[in-house]
N, C-alpha and C positions, 0 to 999 in steps of 0.2 A: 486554340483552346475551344472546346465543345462543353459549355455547359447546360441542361437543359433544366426546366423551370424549378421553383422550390416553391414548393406547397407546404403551409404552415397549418395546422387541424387544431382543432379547438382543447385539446390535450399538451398544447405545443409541442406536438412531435413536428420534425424539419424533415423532409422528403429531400435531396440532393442529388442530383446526375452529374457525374465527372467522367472525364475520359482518364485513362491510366497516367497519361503524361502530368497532370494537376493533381491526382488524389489526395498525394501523398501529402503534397503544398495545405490543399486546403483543410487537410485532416490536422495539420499541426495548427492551422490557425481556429480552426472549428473549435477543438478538443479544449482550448481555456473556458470557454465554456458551456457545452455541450457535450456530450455523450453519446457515442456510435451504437445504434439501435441493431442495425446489422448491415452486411455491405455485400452483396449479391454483385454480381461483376460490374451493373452500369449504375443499380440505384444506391445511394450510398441514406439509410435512414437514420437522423443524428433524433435526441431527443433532449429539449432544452427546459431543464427545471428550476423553478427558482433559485433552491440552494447553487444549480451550477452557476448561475446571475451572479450571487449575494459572494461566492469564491474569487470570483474573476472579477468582481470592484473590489475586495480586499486586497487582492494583489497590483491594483494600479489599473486597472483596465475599465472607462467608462462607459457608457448607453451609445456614444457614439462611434468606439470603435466594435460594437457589437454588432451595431447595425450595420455599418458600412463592410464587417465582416459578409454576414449575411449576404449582402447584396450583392458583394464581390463575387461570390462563388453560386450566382443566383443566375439563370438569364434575364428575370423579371423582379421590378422593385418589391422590397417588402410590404404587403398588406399595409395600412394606414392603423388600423386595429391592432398587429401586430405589435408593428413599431412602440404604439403610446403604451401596451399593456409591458413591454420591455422595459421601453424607458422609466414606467411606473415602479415596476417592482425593483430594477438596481435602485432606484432613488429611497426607496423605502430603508434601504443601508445607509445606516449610523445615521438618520433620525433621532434616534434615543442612544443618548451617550452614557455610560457610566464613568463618573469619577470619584475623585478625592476630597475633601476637605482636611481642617485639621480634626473637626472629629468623626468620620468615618466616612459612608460608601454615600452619592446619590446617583440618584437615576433622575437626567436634564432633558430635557427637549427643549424649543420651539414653538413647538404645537401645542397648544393645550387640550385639544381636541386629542393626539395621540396620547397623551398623558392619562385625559382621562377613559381613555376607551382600555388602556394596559391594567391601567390600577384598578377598572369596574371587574377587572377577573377575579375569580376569587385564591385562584392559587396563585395566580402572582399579586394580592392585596394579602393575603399569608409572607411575604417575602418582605414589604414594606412596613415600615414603623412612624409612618407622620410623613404632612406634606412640610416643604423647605422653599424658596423663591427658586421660581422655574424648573420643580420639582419635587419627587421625593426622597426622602430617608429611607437607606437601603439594609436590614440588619442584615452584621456582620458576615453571619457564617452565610450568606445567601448569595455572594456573587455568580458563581458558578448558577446555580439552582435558578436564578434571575435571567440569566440567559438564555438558558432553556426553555424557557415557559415563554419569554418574549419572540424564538426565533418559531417556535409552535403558533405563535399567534400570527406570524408575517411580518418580524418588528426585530428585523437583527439590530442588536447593542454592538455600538463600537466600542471596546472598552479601555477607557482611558485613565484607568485608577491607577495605573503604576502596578511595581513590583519590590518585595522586597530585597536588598542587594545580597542577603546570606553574608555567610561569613566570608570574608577575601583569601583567598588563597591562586596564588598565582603560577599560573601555566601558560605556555610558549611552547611554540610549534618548534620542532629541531630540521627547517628545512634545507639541508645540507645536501643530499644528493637528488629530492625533489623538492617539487614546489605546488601550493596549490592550483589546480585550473581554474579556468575563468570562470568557467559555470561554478564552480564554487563558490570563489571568493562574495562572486553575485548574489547565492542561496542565503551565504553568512549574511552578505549586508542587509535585504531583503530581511529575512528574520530579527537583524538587529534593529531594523526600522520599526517592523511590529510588534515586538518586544515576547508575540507566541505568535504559533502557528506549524502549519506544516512545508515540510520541503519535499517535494517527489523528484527522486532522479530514479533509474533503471538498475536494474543489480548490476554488480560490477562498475557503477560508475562513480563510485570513494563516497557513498552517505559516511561510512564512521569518520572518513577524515573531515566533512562537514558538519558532524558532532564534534568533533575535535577543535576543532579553527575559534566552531561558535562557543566552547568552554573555554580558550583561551581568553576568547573576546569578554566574558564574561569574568572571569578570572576571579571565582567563586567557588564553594564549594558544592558538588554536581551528583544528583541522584542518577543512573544510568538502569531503565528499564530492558527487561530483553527479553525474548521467548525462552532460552532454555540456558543449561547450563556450559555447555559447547560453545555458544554465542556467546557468552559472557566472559567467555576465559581469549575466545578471538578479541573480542573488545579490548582488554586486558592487556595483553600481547602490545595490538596496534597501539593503543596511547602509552606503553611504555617507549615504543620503539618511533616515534613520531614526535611524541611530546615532553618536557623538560619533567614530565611527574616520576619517580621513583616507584619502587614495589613497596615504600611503604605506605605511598600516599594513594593507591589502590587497594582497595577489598573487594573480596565477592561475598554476596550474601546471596545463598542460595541452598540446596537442602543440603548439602554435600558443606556449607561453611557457612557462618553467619558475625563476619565481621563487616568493620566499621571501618573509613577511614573519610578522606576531603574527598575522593571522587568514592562512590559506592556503586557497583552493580549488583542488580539484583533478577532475579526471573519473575517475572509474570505469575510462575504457577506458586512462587515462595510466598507472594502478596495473594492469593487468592483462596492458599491452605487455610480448612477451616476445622475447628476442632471445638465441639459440643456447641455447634450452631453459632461459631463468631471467627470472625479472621482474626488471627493468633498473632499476623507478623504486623497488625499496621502501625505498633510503635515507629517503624524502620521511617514511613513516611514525616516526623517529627522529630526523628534520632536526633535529626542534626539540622543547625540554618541553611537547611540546599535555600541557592542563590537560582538552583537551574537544575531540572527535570528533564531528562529528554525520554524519549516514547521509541524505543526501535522497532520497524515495522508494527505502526499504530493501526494499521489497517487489521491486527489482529488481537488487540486489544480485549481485551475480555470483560464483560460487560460488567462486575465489579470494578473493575478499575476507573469504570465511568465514575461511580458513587466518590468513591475516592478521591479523583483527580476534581469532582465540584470542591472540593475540602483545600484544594491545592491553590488556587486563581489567584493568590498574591504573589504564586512561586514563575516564575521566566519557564513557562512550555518550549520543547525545541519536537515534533512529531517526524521521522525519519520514514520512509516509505518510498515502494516502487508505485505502486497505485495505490488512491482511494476508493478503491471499490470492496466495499461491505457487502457479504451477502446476506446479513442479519439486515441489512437499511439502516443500521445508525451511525452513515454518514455523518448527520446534523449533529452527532453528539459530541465525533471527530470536530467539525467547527464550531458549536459552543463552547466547549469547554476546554482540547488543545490550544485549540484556533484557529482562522480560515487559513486556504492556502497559501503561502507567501512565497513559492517561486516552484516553478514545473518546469523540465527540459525533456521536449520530446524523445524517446530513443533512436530514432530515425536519423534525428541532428547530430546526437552521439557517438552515434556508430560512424555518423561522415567525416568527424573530426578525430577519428581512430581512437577514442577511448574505452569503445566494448566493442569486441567480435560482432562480426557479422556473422549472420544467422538463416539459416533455410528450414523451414515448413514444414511438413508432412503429414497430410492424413493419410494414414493405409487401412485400408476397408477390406477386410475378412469376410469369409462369406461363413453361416456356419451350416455346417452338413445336419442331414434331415431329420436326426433324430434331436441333435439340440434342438433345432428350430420347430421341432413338436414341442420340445420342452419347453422353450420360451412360448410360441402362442398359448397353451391354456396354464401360463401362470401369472399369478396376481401383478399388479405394477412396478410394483418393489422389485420382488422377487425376479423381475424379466430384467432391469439394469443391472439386478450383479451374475443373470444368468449370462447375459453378451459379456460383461464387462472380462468375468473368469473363465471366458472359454477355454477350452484346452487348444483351439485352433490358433491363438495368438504365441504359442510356444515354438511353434519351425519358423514363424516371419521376424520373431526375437533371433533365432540360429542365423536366418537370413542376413540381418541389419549388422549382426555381430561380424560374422565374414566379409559384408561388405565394409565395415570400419575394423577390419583385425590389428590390434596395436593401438589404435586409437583409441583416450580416455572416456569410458563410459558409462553410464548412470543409468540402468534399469529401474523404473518407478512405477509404483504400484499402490492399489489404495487397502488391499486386502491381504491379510495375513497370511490365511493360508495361500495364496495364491501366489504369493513371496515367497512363500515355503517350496514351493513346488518347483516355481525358476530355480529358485538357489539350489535345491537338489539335483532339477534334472540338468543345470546348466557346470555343476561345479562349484558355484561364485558366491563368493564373502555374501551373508546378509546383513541389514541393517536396520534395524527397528525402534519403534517406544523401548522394548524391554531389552537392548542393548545397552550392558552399564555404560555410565562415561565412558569412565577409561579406556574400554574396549573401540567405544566409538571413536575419539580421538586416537586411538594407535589404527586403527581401519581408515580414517582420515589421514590421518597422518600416511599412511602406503600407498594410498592412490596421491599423495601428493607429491612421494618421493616419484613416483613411476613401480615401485616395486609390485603392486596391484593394477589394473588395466581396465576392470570392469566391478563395479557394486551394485547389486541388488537392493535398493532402498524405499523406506517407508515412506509416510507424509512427514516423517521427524527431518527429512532434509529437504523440504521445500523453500526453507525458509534461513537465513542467517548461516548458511554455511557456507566458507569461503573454499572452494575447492579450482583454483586457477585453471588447472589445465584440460578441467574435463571438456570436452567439444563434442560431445555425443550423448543426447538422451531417448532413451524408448520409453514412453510414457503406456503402462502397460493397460489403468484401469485410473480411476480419479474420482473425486467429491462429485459426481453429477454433472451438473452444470456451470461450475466454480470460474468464473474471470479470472481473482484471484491469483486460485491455486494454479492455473496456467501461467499468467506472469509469472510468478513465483521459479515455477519447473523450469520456463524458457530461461528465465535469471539466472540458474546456476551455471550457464554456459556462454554467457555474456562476456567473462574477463577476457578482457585481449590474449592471445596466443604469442607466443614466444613464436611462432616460426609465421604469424600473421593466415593463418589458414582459419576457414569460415565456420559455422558450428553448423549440424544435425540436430534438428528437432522431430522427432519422430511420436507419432500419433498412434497409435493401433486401435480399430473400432472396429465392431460385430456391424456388418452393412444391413441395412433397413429394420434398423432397432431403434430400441430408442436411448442407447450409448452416442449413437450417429446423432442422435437431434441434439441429445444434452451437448455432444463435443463442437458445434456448431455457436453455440451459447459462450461456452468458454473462448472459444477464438475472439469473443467480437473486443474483449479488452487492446489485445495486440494488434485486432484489424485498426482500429482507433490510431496504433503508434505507426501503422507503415508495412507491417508486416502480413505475407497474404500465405495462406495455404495450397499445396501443390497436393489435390487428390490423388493417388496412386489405388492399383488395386493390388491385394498380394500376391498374384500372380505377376505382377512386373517386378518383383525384386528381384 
């Protein structure tokens, strides 16, 4: 093993040298709690922030095995300065406890010194109602709202006030011809140890059945959040066909329906509809005694839902996600107010234990001919990412990739309308958009998953929550910029194991020495994190 030094900068960015044979090792141990800045073939730059600190003790992980992370994957000890500012700040978690009495919320410490340095705030002395012994009095509606304000100051709250049990209503997994995996079971109990939080496993690697397990566990009545309506009717499906609930004890609430029942799904955009400046639907959050909330991909949570969910902190959070990476930054609001993380499984480890398709890479780099490439130099900054991003040159290396997988399930994606418009006409092939009703969606879903369809053109509406098993081919045509994200996302749909075990196509297309090429660089660095590395091509080699 060839490690060479690890230099720590006053930013606590981690500088890291690995040879190929270790990366991957020390990237899964790195990633609890750090963050891959970028990874160039020898230097590997992690960047280590408090919140990833204050994640990675929520989930069981101390000051010491951080360090000795460190130092393992180091040639040279960690700085002395390093070490105590590390061990300082994990220790700063659950200092200030939140709990119970029998009559309401307080906020404990220890310290009287942290006590009064919280309370001299003034929006967190807006939150408290009187001092109590080794403490204060927290009003009601303020838990959530208390949290925030303390994790802002450098004073994460462990919170220990309980939950309410909601009403009981009881569910049981029907596991008859499978059973849950380990890394499941694992995720469930983790979460039931910290009663909220988040779970991250990889697409394809069964989050809804670990939504499932943990409402069994709970065996309450269950609010089920989701991105669209699509999602919400998979949801649907899966716990009818997994779990002992009936089609009556299921509702969707969403534009298209707006009932009620013990488990309720609902979409994100139904709670966010607002109509003469107030949201219309947030009875739905009080309908009923939810016992348990869960978040399906929280990572895209929309930033009303924050306000909301501070309102929610008596109810059991379960947040479901491939990554936490926000490209808005609010991370911290994900662990204020969900909860921190409480179990992660590399994809790397995933794929070794044959639960998701293995998966190959590709950036292919376009060149564009001279008169785009006038076009792009004298236009503005914007205007030059969607002139690479929509070339017309990235339409014969689509013909290309397509012949090279002929037959093969495939997923053309794209960030731009017309630019979808244009595949799907000059190629032949089904589109798929925002403004495709359901139903159409789902019967177009539905044919690429019979086999009777082979190739979809689709929007950013299928980055996310869509179950499509056999696709193993994606050409990702144009994208959100710089998005970590929406990469995960993309490579996710092509994750589910294959019926016949063959490896999946990730396919890249970039305008070369643009600034498409620098953003797409950006976006790799979440996957370079899990293991996964990119195979530059030029379009002349397909």
């Amino acid at each position: 093993m060839s490690l060479g030094p690890l230099i720590i900068q006053s930013d606590r960015t981690v500088l890291l040298e690995t040879d190929h044979q270790d990366a991957n090792e020390a990237r899964h141990e790195l990633a609890i709690f750090a963050e891959l800045e970028r990874a160039p073939e020898h230097i590997h730059t992690y960047r280590i922030t408090k919140l990833g600190l204050w994640n990675a003790r929520a989930a069981g992980h101390d000051a010491d095995f951080i360090l000795s992370s460190l130092n393992k994957w180091s040639k040279y000890p960690v700085p002395q300065g390093v070490s105590k500012e590390i061990e300082e700040t994990i220790a700063r978690f659950g200092k200030l406890l939140i709990s119970r009495d029998a009559i309401g919320l307080i906020l404990k410490s220890d310290s009287r010194s942290i006590l009064a340095e919280v309370s001299s705030n003034r929006r967190i002395a807006n939150l408290l109602e009187g001092e109590v012994e080794g403490g204060f009095r927290v009003r009601d509606w303020a838990r959530g709202q208390l949290k925030q304000e303390l994790l802002k100051l450098g004073w994460p709250a462990e919170d220990n006030a309980g939950y309410t049990p909601g009403t009981p209503h009881e569910i049981k997994l029907k596991q008859d011809s499978w059973h849950l995996r380990d890394y499941q079971i694992q995720a469930v109990e983790k979460f039931d140890l910290g009663g909220s939080g988040v779970v991250v496993l990889p697409c394809g690697a069964g989050k809804t059945l670990v939504g499932a397990a943990a409402m069994a566990s709970a065996g309450t009545n269950t609010l089920i959040l989701v991105t669209n309506t699509v999602s919400a009717r998979q949801w649907r499906d899966e716990l009818l066909a997994r779990t002992s609930l009936e089609q009556e004890d299921v509702a969707e609430y969403s534009g298209a329906h707006k009932n009620l029942a013990a488990v309720t799904i609902a979409t994100y955009q139904i709670l966010t509809t607002k109509r003469k400046g107030e949201f219309t639907h947030l009875e739905l959050l009080n309908a009923r005694d939810w016992g348990l909330v869960i978040y399906d991909e929280v990572h895209l949570l929309p930033a009303p839902i924050f306000k909301m969910t501070a309102d929610l902190q008596a109810r059991r959070r379960l947040g479901l996600t491939a990554t936490l990476v926000r490209e808005d930054g609010r991370e911290s609001d994900v662990f204020s107010l969900i909860g921190p993380k409480r179990f992660d499984a590399p994809w790397k480890e995933i794929e070794a234990q044959g639960y998701i398709a293995p998966a190959n890479c590709y950036e292919v780099r376009v060149s564009l001919p001279d008169e785009e490439r006038m076009e792009y130099a004298i236009a503005d900054q914007e205007s030059r990412f969607r002139i690479a991003a929509t070339s017309p040159q990235k339409l014969a290396i689509i013909k290309e990739l397509l012949a090279k997988h002929k037959g093969e399930p495939t997923l053309i994606i794209g960030q731009y309308l017309d630019q979808i418009d244009t595949v799907s006409e000059a190629l032949n092939i089904p589109k798929l958009t925002g403004a495709t009703p359901v139903d159409e969606r789902e019967a177009l879903f539905n044919k690429f998953r019979s086999g009777e369809l082979n190739t979809l053109v689709v929007s950013k509406v299928a980055n996310f929550s869509i179950d499509l098993p056999e696709a193993s081919v994606a050409i990702q045509i144009s994208g959100a910029f710089g998005s970590r994200q929406e990469e995960a996302q993309r490579l996710g749909r092509l994750l589910r194991p294959k019926a016949d075990g063959r490896s999946a196509a990730f396919y890249t297309v970039v305008a070369r020495d643009t600034v498409e090429q620098d953003f797409a660089q950006n976006r790799q660095r979440f996957l370079a994190e899990q293991g996964y590395s990119y195979e530059i091509l030029d379009s002349e080699d397909i």
